[in-house]
LOLO-554049 format. One line per 4 residues: number of its first residue (from 0); their letters; for each residue x, y, z of C-alpha. Coordinates in steps of 0.25 Angstrom, whole numbers, plus 2048, in hexadecimal, padded with zeros to 3 digits. Last residue first. Layout:
! residues N
NUM = a = X:Y:Z | ...
***
This chain:
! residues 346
345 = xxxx = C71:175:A80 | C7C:175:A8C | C8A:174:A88 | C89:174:A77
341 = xxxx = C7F:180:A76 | C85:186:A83 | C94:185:A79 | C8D:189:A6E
337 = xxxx = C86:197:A74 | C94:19B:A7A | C99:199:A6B | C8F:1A1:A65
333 = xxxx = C8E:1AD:A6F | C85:1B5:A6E | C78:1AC:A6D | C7C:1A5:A7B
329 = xxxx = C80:1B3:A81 | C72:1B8:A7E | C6C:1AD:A84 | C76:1B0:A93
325 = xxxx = C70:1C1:A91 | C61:1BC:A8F | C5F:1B5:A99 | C69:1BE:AA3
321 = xxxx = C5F:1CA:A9D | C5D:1CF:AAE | C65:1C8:AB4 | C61:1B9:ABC
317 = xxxx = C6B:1B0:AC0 | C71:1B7:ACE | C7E:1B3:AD1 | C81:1BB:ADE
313 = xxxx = C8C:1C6:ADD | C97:1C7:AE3 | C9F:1D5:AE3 | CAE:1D2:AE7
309 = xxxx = CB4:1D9:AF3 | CBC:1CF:AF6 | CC2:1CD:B04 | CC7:1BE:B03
305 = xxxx = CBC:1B9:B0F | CB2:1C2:B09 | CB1:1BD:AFC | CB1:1B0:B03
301 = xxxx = CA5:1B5:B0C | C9D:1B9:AFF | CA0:1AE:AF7 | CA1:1A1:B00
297 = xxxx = C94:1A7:B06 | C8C:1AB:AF9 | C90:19B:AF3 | C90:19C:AE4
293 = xxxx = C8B:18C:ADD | C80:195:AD6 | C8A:19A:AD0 | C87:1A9:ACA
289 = xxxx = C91:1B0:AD3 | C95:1BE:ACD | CA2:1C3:AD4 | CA3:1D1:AD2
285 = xxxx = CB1:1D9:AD3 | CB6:1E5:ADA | CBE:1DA:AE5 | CC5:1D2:AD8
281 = xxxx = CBE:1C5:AD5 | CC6:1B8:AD2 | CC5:1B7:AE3 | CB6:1B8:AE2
277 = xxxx = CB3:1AE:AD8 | CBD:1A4:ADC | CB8:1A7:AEA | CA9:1A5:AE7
273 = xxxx = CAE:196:ADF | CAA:18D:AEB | C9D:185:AE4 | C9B:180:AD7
269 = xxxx = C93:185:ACB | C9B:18F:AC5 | C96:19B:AC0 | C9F:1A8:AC9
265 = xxxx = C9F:1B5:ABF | CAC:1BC:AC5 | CAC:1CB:AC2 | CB7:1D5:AC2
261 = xxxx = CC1:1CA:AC3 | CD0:1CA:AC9 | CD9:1D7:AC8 | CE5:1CD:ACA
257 = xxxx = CEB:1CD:ABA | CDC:1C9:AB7 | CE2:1BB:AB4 | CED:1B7:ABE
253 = xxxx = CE1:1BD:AC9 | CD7:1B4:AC0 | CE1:1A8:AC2 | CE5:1AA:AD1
249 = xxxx = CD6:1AB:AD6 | CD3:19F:ACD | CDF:198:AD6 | CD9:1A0:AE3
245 = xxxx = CC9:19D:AE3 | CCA:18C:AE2 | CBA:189:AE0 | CBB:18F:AD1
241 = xxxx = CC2:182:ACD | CCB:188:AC1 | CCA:187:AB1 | CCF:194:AA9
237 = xxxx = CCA:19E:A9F | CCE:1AB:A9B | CC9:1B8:A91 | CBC:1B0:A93
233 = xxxx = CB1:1B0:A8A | CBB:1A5:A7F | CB0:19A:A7D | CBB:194:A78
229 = xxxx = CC0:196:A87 | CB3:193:A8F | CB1:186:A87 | CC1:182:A8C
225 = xxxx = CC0:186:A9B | CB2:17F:A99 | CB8:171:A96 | CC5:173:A9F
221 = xxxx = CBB:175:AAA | CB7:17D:AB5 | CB9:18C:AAE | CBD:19B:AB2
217 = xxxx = CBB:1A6:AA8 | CC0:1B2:AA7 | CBC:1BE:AA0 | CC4:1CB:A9E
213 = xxxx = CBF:1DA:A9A | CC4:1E4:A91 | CC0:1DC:A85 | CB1:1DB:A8A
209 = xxxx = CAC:1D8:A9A | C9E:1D6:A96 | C9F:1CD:A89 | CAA:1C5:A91
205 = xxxx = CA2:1C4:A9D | C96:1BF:A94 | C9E:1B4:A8E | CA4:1AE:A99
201 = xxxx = C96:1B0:AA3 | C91:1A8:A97 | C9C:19C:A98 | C9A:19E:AA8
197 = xxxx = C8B:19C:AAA | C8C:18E:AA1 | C99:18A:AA6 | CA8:18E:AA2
193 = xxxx = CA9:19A:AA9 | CA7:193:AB7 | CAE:1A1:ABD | CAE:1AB:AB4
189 = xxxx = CB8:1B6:AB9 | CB3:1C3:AB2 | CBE:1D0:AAF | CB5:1DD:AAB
185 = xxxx = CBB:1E7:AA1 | CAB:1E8:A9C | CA1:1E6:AA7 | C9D:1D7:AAC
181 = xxxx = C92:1D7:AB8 | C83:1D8:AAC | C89:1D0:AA3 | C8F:1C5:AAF
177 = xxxx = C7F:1C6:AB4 | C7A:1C1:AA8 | C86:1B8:AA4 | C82:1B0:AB4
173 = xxxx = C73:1B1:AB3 | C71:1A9:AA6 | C75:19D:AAB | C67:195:AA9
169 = xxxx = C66:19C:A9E | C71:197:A97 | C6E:188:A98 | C60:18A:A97
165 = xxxx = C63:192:A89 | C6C:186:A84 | C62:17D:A89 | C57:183:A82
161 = xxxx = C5C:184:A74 | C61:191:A6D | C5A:19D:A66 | C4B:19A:A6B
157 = xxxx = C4E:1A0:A78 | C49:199:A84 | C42:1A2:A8D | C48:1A8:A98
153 = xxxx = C43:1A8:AA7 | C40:1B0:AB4 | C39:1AB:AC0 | C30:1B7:AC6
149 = xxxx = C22:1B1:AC1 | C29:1A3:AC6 | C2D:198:ABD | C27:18B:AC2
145 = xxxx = C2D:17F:ABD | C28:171:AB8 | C2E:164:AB4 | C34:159:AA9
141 = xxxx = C43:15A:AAA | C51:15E:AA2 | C5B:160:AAB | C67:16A:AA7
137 = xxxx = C75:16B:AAF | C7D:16D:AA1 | C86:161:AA1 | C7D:15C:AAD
133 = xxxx = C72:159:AA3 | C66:152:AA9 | C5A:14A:AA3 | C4B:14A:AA5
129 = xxxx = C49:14B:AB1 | C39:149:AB5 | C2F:152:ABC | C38:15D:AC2
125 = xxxx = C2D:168:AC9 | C36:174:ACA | C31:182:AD2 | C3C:18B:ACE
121 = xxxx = C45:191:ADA | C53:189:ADA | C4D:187:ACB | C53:195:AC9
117 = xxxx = C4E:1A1:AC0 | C50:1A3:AB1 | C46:197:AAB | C48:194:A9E
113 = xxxx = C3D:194:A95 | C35:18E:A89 | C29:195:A88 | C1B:18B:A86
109 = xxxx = C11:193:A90 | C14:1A2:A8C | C21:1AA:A93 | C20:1BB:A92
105 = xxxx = C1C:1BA:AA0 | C10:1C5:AA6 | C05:1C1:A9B | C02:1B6:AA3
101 = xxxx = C0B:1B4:AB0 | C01:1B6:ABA | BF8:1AA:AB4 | C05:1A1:AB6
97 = xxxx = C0D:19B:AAA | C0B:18B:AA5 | C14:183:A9D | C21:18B:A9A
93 = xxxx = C2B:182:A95 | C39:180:A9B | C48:181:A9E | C4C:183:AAC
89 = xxxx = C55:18A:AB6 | C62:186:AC0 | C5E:184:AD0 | C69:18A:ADA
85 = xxxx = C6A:187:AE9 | C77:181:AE8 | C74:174:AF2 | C64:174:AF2
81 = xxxx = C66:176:AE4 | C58:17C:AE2 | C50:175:AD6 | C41:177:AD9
77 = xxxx = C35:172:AE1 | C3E:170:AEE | C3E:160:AF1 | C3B:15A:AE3
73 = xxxx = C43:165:ADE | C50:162:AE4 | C4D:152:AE4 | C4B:152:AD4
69 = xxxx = C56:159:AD2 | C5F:150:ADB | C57:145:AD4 | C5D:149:AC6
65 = xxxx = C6A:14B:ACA | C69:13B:ACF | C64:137:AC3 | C6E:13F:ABB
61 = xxxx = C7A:139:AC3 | C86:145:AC5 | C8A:140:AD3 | C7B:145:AD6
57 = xxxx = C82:150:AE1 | C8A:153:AD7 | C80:155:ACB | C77:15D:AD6
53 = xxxx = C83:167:AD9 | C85:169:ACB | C76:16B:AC6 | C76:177:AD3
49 = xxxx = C83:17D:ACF | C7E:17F:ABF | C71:181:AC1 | C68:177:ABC
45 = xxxx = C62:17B:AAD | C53:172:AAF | C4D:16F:AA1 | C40:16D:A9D
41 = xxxx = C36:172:AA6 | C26:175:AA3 | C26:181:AAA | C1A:188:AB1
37 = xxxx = C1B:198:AB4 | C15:19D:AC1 | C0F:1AB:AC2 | C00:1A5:AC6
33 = xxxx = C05:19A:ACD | C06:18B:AC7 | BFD:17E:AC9 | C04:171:AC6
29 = xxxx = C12:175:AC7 | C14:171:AD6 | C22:175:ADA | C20:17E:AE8
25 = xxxx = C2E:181:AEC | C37:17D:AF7 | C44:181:AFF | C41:18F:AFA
21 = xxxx = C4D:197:AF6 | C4A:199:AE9 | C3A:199:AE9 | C3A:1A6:AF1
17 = xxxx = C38:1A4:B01 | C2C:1A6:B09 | C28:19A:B0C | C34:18E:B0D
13 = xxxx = C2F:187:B07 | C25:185:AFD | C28:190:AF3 | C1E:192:AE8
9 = xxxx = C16:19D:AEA | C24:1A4:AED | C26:1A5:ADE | C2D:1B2:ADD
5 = xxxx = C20:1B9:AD6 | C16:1B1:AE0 | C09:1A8:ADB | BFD:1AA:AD9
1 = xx = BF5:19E:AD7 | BEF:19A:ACA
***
C-alpha cells in the first residue's frame, strides 16, 4: 500500500498544498487504498442541515433533481461540499477494508458499523446509485464508497437503539457537547432554532447545566416545534419568531430577562441573517456560540461591531472531546426526548 498523510493530503487534487476541506478537488478513487486509510461500504448520507436546505430549494423540492445536484457536486470535487454553504453532513456505514498502517493502531475491525464524526465537505465520496432521499430528516440512502482518514474521528453505532436515530444524533453531536461544556449553573441561554434536531438537545443540555437557578429559553420556527419543544418542557419559555429580524426578538428576551439579556446564546438555525439576533439578545459579558453552518464571520463580527457589543463569539466547532458519547447519553436519559427523535428521524 502507499503511505499516505495523517490529514489526508495524499488525497487532494487541487489545489496542492491544501487540507482536504478546503480543496477544490479531491482524489476519489477507491480501488486501491493508502496505508492509513479506512474503506467504507456507505449506507446512509446525514446532509447538514443548511447545506440539505439550500439544495432542496434550489431543486424546487424535486427528489430527482436533489438527487443530481448531489450527484453533480461530488461528480466535480470527489466529496460533498456545498459550493454555496461550504458545509458537508457525515455518514453511516460498514468498514470494508482498513490500511496496513492502521492494524493494531484503530480499535475498528473489517464489518463495524460506524458513523463517521468528521465532514463529507472533506471525505472522499464515490456515489454509485441513490437510493432514496428523506428531506423530513435530510437523510439519502446510496450505494458508494468513503475514505475515512487516519486523523478522521468516528462513533460506532451503539447496539442500544437503531442507526438512524443514532445518525440522527450524531451528526449534531457537537452543538449539546459544547453547550455542556459553555453553560454554568445560574446561567440565562437563548436557544435560537430550539425546536430542531441540534436545538431540542442543546434545550435539554442547557437546562441540566444551568439548574433551578438558572433560566432556559427557547426560540422556535414553527407552531409545530413551539408546541413539541413545550411538552417537552427543557425551556422555562418558548416562543415562535423569524430569527433574521434582530430587534422584535431583541425586545422579547429584554421583556423576558427583565433587561439583563442572555449569558449564552447557542445560535442552530439553518438559514442565513440571524448573527444580529444572536448578538443583540446577548448581553456585552456574554458568549454567543454559533453552531450553524448557515453563520456568516463578516455579518457577525463587523455587525457586533457596528452596535458596540463586546460579546465573545465563538465559531461552531463540531468536534469536543466526549461530544459522541455526551448527545447518545442524553438520548438514553431522557425518555421522552428519545421518543420524539425515535418518531422524527428513526
Amino acid at each position: 500500500m502507499k503511505k499516505g498523510n495523517k490529514y489526508g493530503t495524499h488525497r487532494v487534487i487541487e489545489p496542492k498544498g491544501v487540507l482536504p476541506q478546503p480543496a477544490n478537488k479531491v482524489d476519489n478513487n477507491m480501488d486501491e487504498i493508502y496505508d492509513n486509510e479506512i474503506l467504507i461500504d456507505v449506507q446512509t448520507l446525514n446532509i447538514d442541515s443548511a447545506s440539505f436546505t439550500q439544495i432542496e430549494e434550489q431543486a424546487g423540492g424535486d427528489k430527482e433533481k436533489i438527487a443530481q445536484i448531489m450527484l453533480d457536486i461530488v461528480a466535480k470535487q470527489g466529496k460533498h461540499r456545498n459550493p454555496v454553504t461550504g458545509s458537508g453532513g457525515m455518514l453511516l456505514g460498514t468498514v470494508e477494508k482498513i490500511g496496513d498502517a492502521l492494524i493494531g493502531k484503530t480499535d475498528l475491525k473489517v464489518g463495524d458499523k460506524i458513523a463517521t464524526l468528521v465532514s463529507l465537505s472533506l471525505t472522499p465520496l464515490r456515489i454509485d446509485k441513490i437510493k432514496e432521499i428523506r428531506p423530513e430528516i435530510d437523510q439519502v440512502d446510496i450505494d458508494g464508497k468513503a475514505i475515512l482518514f487516519e486523523s478522521g474521528i468516528y462513533a460506532k453505532i451503539p447496539s442500544d437503539m437503531p442507526e438512524n436515530l443514532a445518525l440522527s444524533a450524531l451528526d449534531v453531536a457537537g452543538a449539546p457537547a459544547q453547550t455542556a461544556k459553555l453553560v454554568k449553573p445560574g446561567d440565562t441561554v437563548l436557544i435560537i432554532g430550539a425546536g430542531g434536531k441540534s436545538g431540542m438537545l442543546c434545550c435539554y443540555e442547557a437546562k441540566k447545566r444551568a439548574g433551578v437557578t438558572g433560566k432556559v429559553i427557547g426560540i422556535t420556527h414553527s407552531p409545530k416545534s413551539t408546541e413539541r419543544l413545550q411538552k417537552l418542557g427543557f425551556c422555562d419559555y418558548v416562543f415562535a419568531a423569524d430569527a433574521t429580524q434582530p430587534v422584535p426578538v431583541m425586545e422579547k428576551i429584554s421583556e423576558l430577562t427583565n433587561g439583563q439579556m442572555a449569558d449564552i446564546t447557542i445560535n442552530n438555525v439553518n438559514i442565513p441573517d440571524t448573527e444580529m439576533t444572536s448578538i443583540l439578545c446577548t448581553k456585552d459579558t456574554g458568549i454567543v456560540y454559533f453552531f450553524s453552518m448557515a453563520t456568516s464571520f463578516t455579518k457577525a463580527a463587523l455587525g457586533a461591531e457596528g452596535v458596540g457589543s463586546d460579546v465573545t463569539m465563538i465559531v461552531g466547532n463540531g468536534y469536543t472531546k466526549g461530544h459522541a458519547e455526551i448527545t447518545l447519553q442524553e438520548l438514553r436519559e431522557n425518555e421522552e426526548l428519545r421518543k420524539i427523535f425515535t418518531e422524527l428521524y428513526a
